[in-house]
C-alpha positions as CSV (number, residue, x, y, z in Angstrom):
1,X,54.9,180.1,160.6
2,X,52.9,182.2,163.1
3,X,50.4,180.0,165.4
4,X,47.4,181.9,167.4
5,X,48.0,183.9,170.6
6,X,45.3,181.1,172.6
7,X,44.4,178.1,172.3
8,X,41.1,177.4,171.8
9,X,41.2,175.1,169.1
10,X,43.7,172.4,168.9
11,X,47.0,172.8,167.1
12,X,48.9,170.0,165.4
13,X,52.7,170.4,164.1
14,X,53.6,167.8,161.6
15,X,56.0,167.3,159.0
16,X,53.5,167.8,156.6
17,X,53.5,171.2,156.9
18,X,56.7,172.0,154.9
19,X,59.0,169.3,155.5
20,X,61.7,168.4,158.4
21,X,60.4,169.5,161.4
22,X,62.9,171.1,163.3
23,X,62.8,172.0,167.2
24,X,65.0,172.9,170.6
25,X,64.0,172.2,174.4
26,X,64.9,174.5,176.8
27,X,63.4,174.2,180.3
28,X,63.5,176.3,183.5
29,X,62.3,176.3,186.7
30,X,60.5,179.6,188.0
31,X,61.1,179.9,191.7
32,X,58.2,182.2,193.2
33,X,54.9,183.2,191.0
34,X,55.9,186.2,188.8
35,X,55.7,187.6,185.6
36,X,58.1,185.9,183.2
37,X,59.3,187.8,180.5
38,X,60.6,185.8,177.0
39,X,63.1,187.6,174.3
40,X,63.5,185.0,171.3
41,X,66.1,186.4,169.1
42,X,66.4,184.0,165.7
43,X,70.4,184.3,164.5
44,X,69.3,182.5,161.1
45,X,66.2,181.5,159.7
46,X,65.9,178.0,161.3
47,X,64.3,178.5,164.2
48,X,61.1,181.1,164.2
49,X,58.8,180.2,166.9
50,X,58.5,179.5,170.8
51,X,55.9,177.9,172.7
52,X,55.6,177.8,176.6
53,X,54.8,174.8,178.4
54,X,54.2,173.5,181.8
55,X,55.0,170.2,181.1
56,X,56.8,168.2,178.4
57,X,55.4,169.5,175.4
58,X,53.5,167.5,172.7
59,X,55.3,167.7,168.9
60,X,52.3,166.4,167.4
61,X,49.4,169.1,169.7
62,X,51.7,172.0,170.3
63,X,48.2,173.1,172.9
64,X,49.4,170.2,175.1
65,X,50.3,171.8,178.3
66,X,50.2,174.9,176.8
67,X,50.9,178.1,178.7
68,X,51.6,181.2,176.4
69,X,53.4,181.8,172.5
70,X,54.1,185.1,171.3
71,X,51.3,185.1,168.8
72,X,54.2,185.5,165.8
73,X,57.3,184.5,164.8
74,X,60.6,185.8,164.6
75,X,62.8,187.2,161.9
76,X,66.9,187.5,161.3
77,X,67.8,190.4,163.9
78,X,63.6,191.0,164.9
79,X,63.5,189.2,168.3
80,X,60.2,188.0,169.8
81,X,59.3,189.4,173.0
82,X,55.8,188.2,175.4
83,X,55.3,187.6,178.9
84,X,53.0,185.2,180.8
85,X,52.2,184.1,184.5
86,X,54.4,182.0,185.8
87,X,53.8,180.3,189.4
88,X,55.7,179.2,191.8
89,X,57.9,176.0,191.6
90,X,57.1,175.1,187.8
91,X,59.2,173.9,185.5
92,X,58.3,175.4,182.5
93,X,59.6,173.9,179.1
94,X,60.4,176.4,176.2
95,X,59.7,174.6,172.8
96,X,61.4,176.7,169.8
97,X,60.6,175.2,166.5
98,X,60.9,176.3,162.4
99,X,59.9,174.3,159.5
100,X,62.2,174.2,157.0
101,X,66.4,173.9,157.2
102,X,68.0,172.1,160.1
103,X,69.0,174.0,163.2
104,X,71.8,176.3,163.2
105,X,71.8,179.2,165.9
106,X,68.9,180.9,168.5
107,X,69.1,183.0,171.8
108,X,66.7,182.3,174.5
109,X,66.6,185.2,177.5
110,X,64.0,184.2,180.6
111,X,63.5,187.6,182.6
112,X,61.8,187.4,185.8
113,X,61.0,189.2,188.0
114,X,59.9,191.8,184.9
115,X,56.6,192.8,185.2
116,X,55.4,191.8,188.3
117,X,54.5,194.2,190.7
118,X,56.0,194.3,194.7
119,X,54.5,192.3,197.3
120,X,52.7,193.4,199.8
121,X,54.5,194.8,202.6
122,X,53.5,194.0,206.5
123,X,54.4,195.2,210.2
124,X,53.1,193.0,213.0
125,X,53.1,194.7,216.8
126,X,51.7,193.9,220.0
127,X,48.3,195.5,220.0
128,X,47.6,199.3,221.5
129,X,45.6,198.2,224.0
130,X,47.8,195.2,224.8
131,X,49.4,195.5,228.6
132,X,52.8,194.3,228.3
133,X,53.6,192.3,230.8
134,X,50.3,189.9,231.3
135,X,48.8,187.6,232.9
136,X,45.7,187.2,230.8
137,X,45.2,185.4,227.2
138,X,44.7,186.2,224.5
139,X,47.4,188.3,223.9
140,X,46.6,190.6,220.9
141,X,49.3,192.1,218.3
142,X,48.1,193.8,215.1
143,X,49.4,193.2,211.7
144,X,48.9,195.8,209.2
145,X,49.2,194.8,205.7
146,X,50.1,197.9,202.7
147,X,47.2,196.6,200.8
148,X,44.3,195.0,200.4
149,X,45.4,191.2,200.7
150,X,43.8,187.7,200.3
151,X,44.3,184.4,202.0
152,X,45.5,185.3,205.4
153,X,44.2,183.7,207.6
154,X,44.6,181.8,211.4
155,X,47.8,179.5,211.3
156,X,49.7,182.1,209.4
157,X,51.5,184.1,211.6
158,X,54.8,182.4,213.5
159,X,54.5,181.8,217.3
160,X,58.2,182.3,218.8
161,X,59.7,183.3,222.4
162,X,59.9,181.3,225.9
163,X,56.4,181.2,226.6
164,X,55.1,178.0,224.5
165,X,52.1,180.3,222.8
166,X,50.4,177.2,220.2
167,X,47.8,179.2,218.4
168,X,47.6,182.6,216.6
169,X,43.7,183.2,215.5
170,X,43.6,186.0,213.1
171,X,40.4,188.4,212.1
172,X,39.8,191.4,210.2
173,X,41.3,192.4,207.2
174,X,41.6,193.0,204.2
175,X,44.7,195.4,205.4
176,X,44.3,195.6,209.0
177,X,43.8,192.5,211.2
178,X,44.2,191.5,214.4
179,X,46.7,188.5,215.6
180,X,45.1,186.7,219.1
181,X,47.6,184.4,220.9
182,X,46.5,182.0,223.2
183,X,47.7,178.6,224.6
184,X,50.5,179.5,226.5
185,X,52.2,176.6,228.6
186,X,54.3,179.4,230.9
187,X,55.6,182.1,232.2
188,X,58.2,184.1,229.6
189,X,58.1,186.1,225.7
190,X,55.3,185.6,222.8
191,X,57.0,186.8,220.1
192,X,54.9,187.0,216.6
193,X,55.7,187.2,213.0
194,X,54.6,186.7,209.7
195,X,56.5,184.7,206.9
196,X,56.9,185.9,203.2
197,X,54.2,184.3,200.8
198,X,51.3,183.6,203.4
199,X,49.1,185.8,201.4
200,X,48.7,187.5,198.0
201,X,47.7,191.3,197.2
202,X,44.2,191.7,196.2
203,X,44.6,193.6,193.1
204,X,48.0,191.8,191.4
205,X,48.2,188.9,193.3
206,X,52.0,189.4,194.0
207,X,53.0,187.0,197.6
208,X,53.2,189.4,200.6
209,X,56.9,190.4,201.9
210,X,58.2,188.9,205.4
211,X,56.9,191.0,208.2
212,X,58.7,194.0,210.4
213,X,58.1,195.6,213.7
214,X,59.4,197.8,216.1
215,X,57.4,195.8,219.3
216,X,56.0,192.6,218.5
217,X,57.1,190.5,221.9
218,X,54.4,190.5,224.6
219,X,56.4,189.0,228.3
220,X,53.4,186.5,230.0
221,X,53.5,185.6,233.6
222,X,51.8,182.4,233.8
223,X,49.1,182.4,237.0
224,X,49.4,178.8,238.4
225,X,46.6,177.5,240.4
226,X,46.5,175.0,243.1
227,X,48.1,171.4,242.9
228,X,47.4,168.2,244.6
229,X,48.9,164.3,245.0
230,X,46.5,161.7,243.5
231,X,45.7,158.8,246.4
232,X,48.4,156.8,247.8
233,X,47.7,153.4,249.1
234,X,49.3,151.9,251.9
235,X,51.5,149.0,252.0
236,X,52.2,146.0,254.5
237,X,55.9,145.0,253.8
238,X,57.9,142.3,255.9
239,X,60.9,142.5,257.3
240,X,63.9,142.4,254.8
241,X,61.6,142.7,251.9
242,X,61.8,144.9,249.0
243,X,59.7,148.0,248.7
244,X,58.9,148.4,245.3
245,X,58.7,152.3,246.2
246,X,56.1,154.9,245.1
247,X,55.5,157.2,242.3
248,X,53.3,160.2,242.6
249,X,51.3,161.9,240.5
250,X,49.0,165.1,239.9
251,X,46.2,166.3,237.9
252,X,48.1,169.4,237.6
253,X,50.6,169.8,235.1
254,X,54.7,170.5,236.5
255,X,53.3,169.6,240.0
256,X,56.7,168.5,242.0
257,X,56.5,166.4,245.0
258,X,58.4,166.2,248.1
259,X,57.6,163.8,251.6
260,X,58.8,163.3,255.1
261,X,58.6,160.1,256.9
262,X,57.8,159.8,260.2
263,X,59.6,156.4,260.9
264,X,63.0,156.0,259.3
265,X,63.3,152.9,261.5
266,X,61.5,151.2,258.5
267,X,64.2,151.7,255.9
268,X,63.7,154.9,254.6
269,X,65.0,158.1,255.0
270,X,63.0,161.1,257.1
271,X,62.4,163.2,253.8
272,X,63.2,163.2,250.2
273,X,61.9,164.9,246.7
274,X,60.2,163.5,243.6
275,X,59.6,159.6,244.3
276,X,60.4,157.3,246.5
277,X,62.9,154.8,245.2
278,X,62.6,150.8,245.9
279,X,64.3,150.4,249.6
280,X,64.5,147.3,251.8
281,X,61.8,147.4,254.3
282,X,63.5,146.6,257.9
283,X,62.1,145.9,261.9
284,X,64.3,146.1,264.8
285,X,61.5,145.5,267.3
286,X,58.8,142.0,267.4
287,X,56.0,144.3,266.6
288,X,54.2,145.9,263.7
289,X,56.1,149.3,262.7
290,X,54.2,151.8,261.4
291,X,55.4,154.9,259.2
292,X,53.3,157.8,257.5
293,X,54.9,158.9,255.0
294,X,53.4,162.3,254.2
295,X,53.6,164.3,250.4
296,X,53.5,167.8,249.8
297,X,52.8,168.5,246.1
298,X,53.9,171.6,244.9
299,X,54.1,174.1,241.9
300,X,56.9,176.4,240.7
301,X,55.7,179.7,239.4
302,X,58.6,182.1,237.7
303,X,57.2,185.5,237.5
304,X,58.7,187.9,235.2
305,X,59.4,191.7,235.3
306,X,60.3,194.5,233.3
C-alpha cells in the first residue's frame, strides 16, 4: 500500500481496503526543533507503512494531525528512510500500519539531530567604546552573532552581577547588535549574557548556541545624590506617659537616619540611629520640658575600583 507524500486531499484507511487492518503506535518526544530522520525497516510483510503525527493519530483519516510519510512503503530487508521538521517539545506519534496478515515483527529508528544544521554561535562583550569602570548608564556591550539571525530582540540577553541592572534594550542586527543596560539600583558588576534558543538563524532556522566572551562585566559606581527627612511633627507628652516614638522617612531611596537630643532629661537618650523606639516620657522639674530632637538623614555610597 503506498499513500501520497502530502496531504492535500483527505485519506481514509478502512478495513475495506483488503481486510484486517493491522497497525503499531510508537510515540516520541523531540526535545529541541530539529530535523528528525525515520528508518522503517519491515522484518516480514505485515507491517509496510509509517505515518507521522503530532497528535494521536486518526485510523479512519490517516491526514489527521498529519506531519510527514515516506511517500512508499517498505519491503522484506528494503527499509524506508524520510525526514521531516520536528519542533521543539512535541510528541510526535509514529503510526506503522499493513493491510493484510496480523503483526509479526518491525524496527523503528528516530535519528535526530540528522540533518539539521548548527546553531548559530554568539560572543557578547562590553562595548569598545564602553569605559569600564562607570558612572554613567546605559552601559553598552556588543553581541555578535555568526549569522544572519531572527527574533532577538530586548528582554533576551541575561542581566547578572552586584549591580541590580533590570533592563537590556537591544538594536541592530541581523549579526551585529548592540546590548544597552540601564536601571541599575547600585554601585558593583553588570554582567551580560545570552541563553541558548533566544533566536533562530536566518537561513535554516536552527536555535542559536549559548553565548561566550572574553569581557562581558562592566563594574558601575552608583552617583548618589542628596537625601533629606520628610517633616516631623512635634509632640506634647505628660509626665510618665508613653511615647509612641518616631519613624522617619525619605524621598530618597537607602536614606539612613541618625538624631541627637538635646534634653535627655525627657526620657530619651542624647543620640541614636534609624528610629526612635516608644520610651516613657519623664519631668523632674514643675515646668514644661522642652527637647529638639534633631535628624540627620544620610546616604551610603560604596565606590568601586579596579
Amino acid at each position: 500500500m503506498a499513500l501520497p507524500k502530502t496531504c492535500a486531499a483527505p485519506l481514509t484507511c478502512t478495513p475495506g481496503l483488503a481486510g484486517t487492518f493491522n497497525y503499531q503506535i510508537f510515540q516520541w518526544t523531540n526535545p529541541v526543533a530539529q530535523c528528525v530522520t525515520v528508518t522503517y525497516s519491515a522484518t516480514t510483510a505485515s507491517f509496510g507503512f509509517v505515518t507521522v503525527h503530532n497528535a494521536p493519530p486518526t485510523l479512519t483519516n490517516l491526514c489527521t494531525n498529519w506531519v510527514a510519510d515516506p511517500g512508499s512503503s517498505a519491503t522484506v530487508g528494503t527499509p524506508i528512510v524520510f525526514s521531516f521538521n520536528g519542533t521543539a517539545g512535541t510528541t510526535y506519534y509514529f503510526l506503522v500500519t499493513n493491510v493484510g496478515t496480523p503483526p509479526t515483527g518491525c524496527t523503528l529508528d528516530i535519528s535526530a539531530p540528522n540533518c539539521a544544521a548548527a546553531g548559530p554561535s554568539v560572543t557578547i562583550n562590553q562595548a569598545a567604546a564602553q569605559p569600564d569602570p562607570t558612572s554613567v548608564e546605559p552601559i553598552n556591550f556588543t553581541a555578535v552573532f555568526s549569522e544572519a539571525v531572527t527574533g532577538f530582540a530586548t528582554g533576551d540577553v541575561t542581566l547578572s552581577g552586584t549591580a541590580g541592572a533590570t533592563l537590556a534594550t537591544v538594536t541592530g542586527g541581523p549579526t551585529t547588535y548592540n546590548v544597552a543596560v540601564t536601571g541599575m539600583t547600585g554601585s558593583g558588576t553588570v554582567i551580560a549574557s545570552i541563553a541558548a534558543g533566544v533566536c533562530t538563524s536566518v537561513a535554516t532556522t536552527s536555535p542559536n548556541v549559548a553565548s561566550t566572551s572574553s569581557d562581558n562585566t562592566v563594574t558601575y559606581n552608583l552617583v548618589l545624590g542628596c537625601t533629606s527627612v520628610d517633616p516631623i511633627a512635634s509632640d506634647t507628652v505628660c509626665n510618665g506617659a508613653t511615647h509612641p516614638g518616631k519613624a522617619f522617612t525619605s524621598p530618597t531611596a537607602g536614606t539612613t537616619f541618625s538624631w541627637v537630643n538635646n534634653t535627655p532629661a525627657i526620657g530619651l537618650a542624647a543620640s541614636g540611629t534609624g528610629n526612635i523606639a516608644p520610651f516613657t516620657a519623664t519631668n523632674p522639674g514643675t515646668t514644661p520640658l522642652v527637647a529638639t530632637v534633631t535628624v540627620t538623614p544620610s546616604l551610603t555610597f560604596v565606590f568601586n575600583l579596579l
